[in-house]
LUMLUMDREN-2810 file (N, C-alpha, C; in Angstrom, 1 decimal):
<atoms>
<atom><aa>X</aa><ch>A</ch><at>N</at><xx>107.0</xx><yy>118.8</yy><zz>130.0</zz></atom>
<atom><aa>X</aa><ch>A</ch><at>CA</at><xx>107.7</xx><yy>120.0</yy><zz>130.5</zz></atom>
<atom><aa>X</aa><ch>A</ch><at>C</at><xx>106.9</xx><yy>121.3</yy><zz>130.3</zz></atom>
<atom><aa>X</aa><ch>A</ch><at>N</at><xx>106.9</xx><yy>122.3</yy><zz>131.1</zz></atom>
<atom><aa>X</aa><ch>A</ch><at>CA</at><xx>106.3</xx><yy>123.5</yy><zz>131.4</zz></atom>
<atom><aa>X</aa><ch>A</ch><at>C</at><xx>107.5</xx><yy>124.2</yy><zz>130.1</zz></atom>
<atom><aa>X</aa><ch>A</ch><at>N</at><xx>106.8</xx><yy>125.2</yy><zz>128.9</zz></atom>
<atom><aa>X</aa><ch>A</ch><at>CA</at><xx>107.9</xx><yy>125.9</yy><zz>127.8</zz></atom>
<atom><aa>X</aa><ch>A</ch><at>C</at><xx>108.6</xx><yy>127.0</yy><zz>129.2</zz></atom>
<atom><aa>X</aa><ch>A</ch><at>N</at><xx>108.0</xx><yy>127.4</yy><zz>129.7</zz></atom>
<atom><aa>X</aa><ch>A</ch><at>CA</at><xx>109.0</xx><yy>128.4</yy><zz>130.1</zz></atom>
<atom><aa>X</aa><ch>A</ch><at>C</at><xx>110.4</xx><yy>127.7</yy><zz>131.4</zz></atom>
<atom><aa>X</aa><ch>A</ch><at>N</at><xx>110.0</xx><yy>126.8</yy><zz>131.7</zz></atom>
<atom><aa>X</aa><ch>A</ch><at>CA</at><xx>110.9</xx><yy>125.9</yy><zz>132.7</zz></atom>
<atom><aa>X</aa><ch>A</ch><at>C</at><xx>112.3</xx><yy>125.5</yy><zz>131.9</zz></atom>
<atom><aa>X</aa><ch>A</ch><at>N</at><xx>113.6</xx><yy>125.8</yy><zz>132.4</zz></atom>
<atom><aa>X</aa><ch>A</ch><at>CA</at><xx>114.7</xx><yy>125.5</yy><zz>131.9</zz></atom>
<atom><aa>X</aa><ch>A</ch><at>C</at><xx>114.6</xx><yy>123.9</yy><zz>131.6</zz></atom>
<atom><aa>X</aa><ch>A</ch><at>N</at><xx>115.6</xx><yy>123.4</yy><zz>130.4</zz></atom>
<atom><aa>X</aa><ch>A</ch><at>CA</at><xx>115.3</xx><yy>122.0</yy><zz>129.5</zz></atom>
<atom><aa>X</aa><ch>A</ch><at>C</at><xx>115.6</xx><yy>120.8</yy><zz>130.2</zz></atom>
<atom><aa>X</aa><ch>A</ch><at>N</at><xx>116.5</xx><yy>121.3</yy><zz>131.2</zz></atom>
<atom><aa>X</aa><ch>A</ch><at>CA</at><xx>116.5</xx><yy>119.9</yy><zz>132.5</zz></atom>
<atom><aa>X</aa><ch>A</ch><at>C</at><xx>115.8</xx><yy>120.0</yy><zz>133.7</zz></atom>
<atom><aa>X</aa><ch>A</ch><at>N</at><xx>114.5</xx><yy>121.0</yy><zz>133.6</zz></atom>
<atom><aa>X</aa><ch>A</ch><at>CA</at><xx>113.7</xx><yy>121.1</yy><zz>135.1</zz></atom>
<atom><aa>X</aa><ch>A</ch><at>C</at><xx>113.0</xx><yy>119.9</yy><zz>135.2</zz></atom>
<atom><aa>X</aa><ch>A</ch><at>N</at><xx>112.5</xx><yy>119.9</yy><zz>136.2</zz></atom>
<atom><aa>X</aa><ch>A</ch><at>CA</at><xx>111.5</xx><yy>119.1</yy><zz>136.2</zz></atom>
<atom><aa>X</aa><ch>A</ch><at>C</at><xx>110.2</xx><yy>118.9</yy><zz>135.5</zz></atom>
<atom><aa>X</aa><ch>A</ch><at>N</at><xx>110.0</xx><yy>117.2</yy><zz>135.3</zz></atom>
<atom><aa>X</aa><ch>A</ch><at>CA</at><xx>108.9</xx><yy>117.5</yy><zz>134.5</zz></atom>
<atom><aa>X</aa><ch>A</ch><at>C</at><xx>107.4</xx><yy>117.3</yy><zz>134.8</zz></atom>
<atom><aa>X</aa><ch>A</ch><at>N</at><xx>106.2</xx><yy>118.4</yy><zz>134.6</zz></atom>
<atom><aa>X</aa><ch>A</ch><at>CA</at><xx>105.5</xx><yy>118.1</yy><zz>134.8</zz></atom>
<atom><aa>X</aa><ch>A</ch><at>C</at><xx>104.2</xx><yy>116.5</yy><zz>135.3</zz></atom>
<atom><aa>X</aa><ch>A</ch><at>N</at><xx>104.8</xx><yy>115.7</yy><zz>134.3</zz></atom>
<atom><aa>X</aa><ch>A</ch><at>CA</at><xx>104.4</xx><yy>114.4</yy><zz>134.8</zz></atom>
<atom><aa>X</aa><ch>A</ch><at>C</at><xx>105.1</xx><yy>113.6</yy><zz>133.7</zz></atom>
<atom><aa>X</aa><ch>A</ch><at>N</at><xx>104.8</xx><yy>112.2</yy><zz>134.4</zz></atom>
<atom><aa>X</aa><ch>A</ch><at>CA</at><xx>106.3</xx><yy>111.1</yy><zz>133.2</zz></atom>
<atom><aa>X</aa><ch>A</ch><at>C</at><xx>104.7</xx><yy>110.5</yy><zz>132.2</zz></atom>
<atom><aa>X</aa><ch>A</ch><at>N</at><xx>105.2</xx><yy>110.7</yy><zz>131.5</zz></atom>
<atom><aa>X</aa><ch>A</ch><at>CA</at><xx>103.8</xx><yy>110.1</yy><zz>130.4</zz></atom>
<atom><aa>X</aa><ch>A</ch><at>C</at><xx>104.6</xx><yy>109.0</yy><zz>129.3</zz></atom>
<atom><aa>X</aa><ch>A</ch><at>N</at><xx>106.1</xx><yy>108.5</yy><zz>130.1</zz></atom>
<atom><aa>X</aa><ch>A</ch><at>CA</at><xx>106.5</xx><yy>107.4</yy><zz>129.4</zz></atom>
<atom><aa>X</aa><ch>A</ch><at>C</at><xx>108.1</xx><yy>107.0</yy><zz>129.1</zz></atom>
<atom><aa>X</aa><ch>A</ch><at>N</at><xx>108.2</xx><yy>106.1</yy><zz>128.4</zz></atom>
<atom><aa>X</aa><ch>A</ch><at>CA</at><xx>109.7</xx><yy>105.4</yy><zz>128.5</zz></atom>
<atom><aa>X</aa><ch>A</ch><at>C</at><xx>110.2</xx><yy>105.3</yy><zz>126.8</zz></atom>
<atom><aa>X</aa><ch>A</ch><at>N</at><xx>111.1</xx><yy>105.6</yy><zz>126.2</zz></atom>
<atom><aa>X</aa><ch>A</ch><at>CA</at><xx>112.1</xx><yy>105.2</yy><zz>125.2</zz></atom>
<atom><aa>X</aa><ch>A</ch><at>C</at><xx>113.1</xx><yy>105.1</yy><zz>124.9</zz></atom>
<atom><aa>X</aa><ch>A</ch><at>N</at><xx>113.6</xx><yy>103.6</yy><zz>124.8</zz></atom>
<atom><aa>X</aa><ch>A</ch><at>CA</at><xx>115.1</xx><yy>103.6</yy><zz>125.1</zz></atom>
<atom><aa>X</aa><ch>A</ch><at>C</at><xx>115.6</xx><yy>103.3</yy><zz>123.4</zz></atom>
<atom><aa>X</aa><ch>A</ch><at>N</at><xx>116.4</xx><yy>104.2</yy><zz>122.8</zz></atom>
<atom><aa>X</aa><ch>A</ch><at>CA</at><xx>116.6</xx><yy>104.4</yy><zz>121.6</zz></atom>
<atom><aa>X</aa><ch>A</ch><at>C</at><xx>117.3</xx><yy>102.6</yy><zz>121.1</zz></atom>
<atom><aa>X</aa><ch>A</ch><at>N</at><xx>118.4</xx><yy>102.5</yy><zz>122.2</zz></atom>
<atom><aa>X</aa><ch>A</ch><at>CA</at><xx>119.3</xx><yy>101.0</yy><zz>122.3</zz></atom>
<atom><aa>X</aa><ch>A</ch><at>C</at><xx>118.4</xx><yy>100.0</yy><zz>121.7</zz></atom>
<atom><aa>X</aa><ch>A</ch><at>N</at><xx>117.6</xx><yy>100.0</yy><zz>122.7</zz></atom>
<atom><aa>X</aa><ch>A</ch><at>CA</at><xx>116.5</xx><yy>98.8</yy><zz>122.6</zz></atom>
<atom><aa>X</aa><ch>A</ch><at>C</at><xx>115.3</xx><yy>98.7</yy><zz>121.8</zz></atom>
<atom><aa>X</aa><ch>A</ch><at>N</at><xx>115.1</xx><yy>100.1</yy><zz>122.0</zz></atom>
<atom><aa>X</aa><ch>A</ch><at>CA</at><xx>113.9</xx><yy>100.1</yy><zz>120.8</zz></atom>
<atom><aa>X</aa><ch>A</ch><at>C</at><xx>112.4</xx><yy>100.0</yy><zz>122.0</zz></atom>
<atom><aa>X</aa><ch>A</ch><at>N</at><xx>112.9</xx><yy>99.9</yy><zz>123.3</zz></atom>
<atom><aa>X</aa><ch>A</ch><at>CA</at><xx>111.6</xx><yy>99.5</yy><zz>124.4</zz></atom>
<atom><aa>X</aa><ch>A</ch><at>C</at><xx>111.0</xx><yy>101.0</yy><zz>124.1</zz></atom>
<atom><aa>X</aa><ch>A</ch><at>N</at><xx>109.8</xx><yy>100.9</yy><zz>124.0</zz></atom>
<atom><aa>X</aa><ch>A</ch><at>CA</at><xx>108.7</xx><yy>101.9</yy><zz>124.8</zz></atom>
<atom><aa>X</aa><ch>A</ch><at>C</at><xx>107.8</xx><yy>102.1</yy><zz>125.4</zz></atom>
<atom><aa>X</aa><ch>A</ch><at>N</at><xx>107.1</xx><yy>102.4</yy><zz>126.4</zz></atom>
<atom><aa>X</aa><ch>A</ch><at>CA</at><xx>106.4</xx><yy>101.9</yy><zz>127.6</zz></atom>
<atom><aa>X</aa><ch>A</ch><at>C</at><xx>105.4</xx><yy>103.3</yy><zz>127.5</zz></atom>
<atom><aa>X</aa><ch>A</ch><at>N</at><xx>104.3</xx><yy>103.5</yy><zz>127.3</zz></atom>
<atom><aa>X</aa><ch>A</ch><at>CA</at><xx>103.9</xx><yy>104.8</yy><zz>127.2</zz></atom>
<atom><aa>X</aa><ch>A</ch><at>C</at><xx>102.5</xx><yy>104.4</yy><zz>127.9</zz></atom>
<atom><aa>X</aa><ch>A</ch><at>N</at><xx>102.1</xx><yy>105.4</yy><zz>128.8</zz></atom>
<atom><aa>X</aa><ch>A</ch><at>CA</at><xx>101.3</xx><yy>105.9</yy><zz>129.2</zz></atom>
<atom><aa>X</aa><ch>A</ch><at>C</at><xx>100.0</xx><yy>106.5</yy><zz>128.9</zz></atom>
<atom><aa>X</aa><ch>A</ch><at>N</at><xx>99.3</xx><yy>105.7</yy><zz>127.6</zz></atom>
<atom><aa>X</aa><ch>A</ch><at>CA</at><xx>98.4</xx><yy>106.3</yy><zz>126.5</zz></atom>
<atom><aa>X</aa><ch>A</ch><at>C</at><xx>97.4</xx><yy>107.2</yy><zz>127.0</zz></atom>
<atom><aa>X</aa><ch>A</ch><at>N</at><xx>96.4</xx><yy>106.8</yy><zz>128.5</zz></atom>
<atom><aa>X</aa><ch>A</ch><at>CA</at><xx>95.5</xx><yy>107.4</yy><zz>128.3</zz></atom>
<atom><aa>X</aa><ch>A</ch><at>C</at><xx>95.9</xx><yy>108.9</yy><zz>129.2</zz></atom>
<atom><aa>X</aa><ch>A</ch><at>N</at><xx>96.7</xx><yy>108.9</yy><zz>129.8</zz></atom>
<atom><aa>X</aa><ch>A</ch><at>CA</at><xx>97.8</xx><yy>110.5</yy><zz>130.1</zz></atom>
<atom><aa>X</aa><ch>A</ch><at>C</at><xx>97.9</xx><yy>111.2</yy><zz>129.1</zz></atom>
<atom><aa>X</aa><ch>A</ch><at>N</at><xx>98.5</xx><yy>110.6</yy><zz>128.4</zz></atom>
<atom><aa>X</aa><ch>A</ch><at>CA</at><xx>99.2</xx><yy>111.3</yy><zz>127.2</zz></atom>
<atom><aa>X</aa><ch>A</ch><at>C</at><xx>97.5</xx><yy>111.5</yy><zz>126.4</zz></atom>
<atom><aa>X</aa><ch>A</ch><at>N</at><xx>96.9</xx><yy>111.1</yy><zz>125.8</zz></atom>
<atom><aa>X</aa><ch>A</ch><at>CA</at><xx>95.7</xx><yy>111.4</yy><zz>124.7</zz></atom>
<atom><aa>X</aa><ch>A</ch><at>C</at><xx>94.9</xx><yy>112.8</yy><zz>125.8</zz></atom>
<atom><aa>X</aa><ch>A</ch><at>N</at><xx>95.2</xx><yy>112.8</yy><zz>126.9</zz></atom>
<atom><aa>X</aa><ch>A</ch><at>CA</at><xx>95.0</xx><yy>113.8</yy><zz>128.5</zz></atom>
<atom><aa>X</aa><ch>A</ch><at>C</at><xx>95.6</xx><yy>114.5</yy><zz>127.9</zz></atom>
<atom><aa>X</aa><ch>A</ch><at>N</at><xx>96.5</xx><yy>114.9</yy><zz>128.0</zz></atom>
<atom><aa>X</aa><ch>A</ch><at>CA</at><xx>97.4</xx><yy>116.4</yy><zz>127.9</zz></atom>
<atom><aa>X</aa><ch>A</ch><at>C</at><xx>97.5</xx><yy>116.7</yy><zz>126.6</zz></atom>
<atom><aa>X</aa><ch>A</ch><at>N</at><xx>97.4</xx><yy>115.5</yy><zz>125.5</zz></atom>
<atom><aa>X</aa><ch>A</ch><at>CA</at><xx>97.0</xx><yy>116.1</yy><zz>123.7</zz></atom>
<atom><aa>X</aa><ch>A</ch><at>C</at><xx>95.7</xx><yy>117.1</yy><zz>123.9</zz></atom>
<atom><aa>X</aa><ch>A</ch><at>N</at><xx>94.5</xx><yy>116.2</yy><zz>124.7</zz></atom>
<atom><aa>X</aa><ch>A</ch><at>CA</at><xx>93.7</xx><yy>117.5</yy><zz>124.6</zz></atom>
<atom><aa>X</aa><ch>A</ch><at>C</at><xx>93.6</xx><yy>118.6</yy><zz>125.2</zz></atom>
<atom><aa>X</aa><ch>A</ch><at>N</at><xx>94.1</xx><yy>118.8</yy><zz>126.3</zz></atom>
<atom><aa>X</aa><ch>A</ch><at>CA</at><xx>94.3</xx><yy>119.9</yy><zz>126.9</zz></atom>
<atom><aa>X</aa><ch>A</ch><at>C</at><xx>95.5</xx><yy>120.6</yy><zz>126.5</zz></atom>
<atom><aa>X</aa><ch>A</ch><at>N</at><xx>96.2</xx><yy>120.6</yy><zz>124.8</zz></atom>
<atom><aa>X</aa><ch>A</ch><at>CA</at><xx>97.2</xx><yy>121.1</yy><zz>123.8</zz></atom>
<atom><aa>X</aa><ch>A</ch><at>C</at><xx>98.1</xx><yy>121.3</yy><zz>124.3</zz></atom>
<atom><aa>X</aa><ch>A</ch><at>N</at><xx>98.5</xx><yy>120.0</yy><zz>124.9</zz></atom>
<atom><aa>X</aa><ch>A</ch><at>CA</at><xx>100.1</xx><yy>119.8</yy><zz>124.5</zz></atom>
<atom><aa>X</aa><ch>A</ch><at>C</at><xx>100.9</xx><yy>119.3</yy><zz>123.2</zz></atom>
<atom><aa>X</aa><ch>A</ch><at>N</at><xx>102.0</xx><yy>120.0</yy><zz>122.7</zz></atom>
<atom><aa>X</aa><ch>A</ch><at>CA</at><xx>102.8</xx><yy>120.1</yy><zz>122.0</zz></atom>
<atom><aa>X</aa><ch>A</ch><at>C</at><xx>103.8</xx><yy>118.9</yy><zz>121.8</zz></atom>
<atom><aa>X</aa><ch>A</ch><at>N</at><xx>103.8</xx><yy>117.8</yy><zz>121.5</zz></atom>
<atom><aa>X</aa><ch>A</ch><at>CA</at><xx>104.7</xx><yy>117.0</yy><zz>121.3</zz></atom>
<atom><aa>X</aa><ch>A</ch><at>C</at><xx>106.1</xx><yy>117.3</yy><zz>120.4</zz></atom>
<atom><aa>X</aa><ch>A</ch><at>N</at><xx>107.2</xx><yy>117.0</yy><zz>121.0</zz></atom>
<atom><aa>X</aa><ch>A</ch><at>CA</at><xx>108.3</xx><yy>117.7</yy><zz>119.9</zz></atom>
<atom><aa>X</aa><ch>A</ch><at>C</at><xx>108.1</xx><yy>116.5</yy><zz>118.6</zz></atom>
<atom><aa>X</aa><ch>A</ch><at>N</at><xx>109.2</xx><yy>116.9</yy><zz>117.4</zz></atom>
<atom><aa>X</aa><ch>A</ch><at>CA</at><xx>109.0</xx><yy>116.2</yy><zz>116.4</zz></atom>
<atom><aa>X</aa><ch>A</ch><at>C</at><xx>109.3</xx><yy>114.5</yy><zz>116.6</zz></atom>
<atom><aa>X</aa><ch>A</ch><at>N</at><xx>110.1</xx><yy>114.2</yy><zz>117.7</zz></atom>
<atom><aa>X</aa><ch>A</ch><at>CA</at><xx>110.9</xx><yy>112.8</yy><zz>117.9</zz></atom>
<atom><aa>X</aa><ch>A</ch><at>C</at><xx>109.1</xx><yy>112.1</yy><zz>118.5</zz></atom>
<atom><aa>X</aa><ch>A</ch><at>N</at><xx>108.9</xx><yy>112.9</yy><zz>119.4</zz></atom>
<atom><aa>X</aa><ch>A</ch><at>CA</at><xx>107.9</xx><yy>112.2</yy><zz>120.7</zz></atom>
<atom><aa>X</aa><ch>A</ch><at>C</at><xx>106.7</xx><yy>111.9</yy><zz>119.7</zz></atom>
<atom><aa>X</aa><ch>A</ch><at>N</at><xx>106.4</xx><yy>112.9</yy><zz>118.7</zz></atom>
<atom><aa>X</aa><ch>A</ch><at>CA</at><xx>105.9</xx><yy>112.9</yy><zz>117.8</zz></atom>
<atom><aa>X</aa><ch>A</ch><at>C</at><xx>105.3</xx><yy>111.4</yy><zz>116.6</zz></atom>
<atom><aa>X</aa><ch>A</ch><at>N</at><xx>106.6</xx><yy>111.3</yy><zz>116.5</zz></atom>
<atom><aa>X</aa><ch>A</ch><at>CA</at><xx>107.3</xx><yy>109.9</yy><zz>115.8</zz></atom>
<atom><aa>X</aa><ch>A</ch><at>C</at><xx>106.5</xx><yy>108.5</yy><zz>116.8</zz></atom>
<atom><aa>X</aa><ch>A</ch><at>N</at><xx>107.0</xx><yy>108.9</yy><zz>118.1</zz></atom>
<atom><aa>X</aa><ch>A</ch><at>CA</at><xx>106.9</xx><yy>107.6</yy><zz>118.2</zz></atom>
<atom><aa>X</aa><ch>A</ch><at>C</at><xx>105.2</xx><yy>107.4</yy><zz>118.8</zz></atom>
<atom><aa>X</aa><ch>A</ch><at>N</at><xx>104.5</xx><yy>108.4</yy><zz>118.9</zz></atom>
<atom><aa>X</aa><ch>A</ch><at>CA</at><xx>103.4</xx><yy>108.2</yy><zz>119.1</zz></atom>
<atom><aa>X</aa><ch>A</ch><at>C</at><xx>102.2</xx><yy>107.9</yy><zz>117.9</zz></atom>
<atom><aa>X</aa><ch>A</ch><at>N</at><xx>102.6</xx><yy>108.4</yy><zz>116.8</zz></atom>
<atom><aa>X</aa><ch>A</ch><at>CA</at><xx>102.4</xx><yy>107.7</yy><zz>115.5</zz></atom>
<atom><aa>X</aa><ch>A</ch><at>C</at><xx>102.6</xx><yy>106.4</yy><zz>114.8</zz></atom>
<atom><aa>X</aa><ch>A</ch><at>N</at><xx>104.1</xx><yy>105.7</yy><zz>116.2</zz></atom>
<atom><aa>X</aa><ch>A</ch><at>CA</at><xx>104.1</xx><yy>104.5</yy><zz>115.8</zz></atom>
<atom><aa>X</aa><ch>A</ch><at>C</at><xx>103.3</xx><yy>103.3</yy><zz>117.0</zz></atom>
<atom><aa>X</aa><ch>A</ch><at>N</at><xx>103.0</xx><yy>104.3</yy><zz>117.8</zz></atom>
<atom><aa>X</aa><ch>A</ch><at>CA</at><xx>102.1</xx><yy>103.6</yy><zz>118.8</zz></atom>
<atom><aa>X</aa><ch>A</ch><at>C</at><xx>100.6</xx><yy>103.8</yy><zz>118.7</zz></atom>
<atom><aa>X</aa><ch>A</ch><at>N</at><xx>100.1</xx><yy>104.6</yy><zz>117.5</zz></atom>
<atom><aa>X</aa><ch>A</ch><at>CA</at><xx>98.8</xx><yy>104.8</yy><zz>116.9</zz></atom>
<atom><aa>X</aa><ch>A</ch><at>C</at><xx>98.0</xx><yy>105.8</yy><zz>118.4</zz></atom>
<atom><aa>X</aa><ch>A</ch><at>N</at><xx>98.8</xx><yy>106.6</yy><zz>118.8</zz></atom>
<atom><aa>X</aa><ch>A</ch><at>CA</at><xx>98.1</xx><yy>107.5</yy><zz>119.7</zz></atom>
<atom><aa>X</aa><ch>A</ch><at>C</at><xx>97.0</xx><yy>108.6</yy><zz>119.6</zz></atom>
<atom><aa>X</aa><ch>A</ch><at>N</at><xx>97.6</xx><yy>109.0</yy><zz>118.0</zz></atom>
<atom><aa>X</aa><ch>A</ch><at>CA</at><xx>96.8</xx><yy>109.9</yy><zz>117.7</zz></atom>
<atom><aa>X</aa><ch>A</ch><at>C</at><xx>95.4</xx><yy>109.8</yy><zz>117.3</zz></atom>
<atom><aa>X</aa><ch>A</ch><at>N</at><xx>95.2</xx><yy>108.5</yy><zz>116.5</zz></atom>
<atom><aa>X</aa><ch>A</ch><at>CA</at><xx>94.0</xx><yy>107.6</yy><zz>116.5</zz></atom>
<atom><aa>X</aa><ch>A</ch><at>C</at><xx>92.9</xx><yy>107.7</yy><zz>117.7</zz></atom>
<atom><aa>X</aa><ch>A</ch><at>N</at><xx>93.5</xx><yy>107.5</yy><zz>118.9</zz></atom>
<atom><aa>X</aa><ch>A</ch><at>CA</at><xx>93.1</xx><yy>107.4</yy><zz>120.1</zz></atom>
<atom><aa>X</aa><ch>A</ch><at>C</at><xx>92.5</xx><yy>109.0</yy><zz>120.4</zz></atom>
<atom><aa>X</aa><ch>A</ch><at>N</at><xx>93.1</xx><yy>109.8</yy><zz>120.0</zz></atom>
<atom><aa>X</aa><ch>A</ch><at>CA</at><xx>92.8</xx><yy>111.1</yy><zz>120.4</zz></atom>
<atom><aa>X</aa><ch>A</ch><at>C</at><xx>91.4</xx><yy>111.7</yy><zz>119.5</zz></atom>
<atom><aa>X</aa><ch>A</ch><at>N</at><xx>91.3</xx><yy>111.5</yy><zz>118.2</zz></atom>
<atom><aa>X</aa><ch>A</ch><at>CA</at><xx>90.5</xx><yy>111.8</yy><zz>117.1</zz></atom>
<atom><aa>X</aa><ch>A</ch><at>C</at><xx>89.0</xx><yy>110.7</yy><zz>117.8</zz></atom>
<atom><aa>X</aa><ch>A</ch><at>N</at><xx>89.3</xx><yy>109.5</yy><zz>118.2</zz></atom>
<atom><aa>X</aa><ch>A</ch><at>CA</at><xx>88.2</xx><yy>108.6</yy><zz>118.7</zz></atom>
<atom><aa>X</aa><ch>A</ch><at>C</at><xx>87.4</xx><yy>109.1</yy><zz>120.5</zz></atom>
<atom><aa>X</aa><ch>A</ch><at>N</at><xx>88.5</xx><yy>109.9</yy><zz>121.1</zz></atom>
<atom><aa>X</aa><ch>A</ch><at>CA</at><xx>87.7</xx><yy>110.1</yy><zz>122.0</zz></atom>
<atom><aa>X</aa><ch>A</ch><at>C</at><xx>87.2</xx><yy>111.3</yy><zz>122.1</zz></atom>
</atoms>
């Protein structure tokens, strides 16, 4: 999401899936390790679960 865009706009691009119920997550790694470098902001949750999918690893290695 764009900071200045109201919290239910539209979002920039889908870089993934978490369904709290299920515990599924479907993530879009090499997008996402994209827009970490070009300093995107992950909030604290998105945060979470990309440390449990070893993303940031990914980001330090490329």
């Amino acid at each position: 999401m764009n900071s200045r865009d109201r919290r239910d706009g539209r979002p920039l691009e889908e870089l993934g899936f978490y369904n709290p119920r299920t515990d599924e997550t479907r993530l879009n790694v090499p997008a996402i390790v994209k827009r970490l470098k070009q300093g995107a902001q992950p909030t604290d949750t998105v945060r979470n679960i990309f440390k449990k999918a070893q993303v940031f690893e990914q980001v330090k290695d490329a």
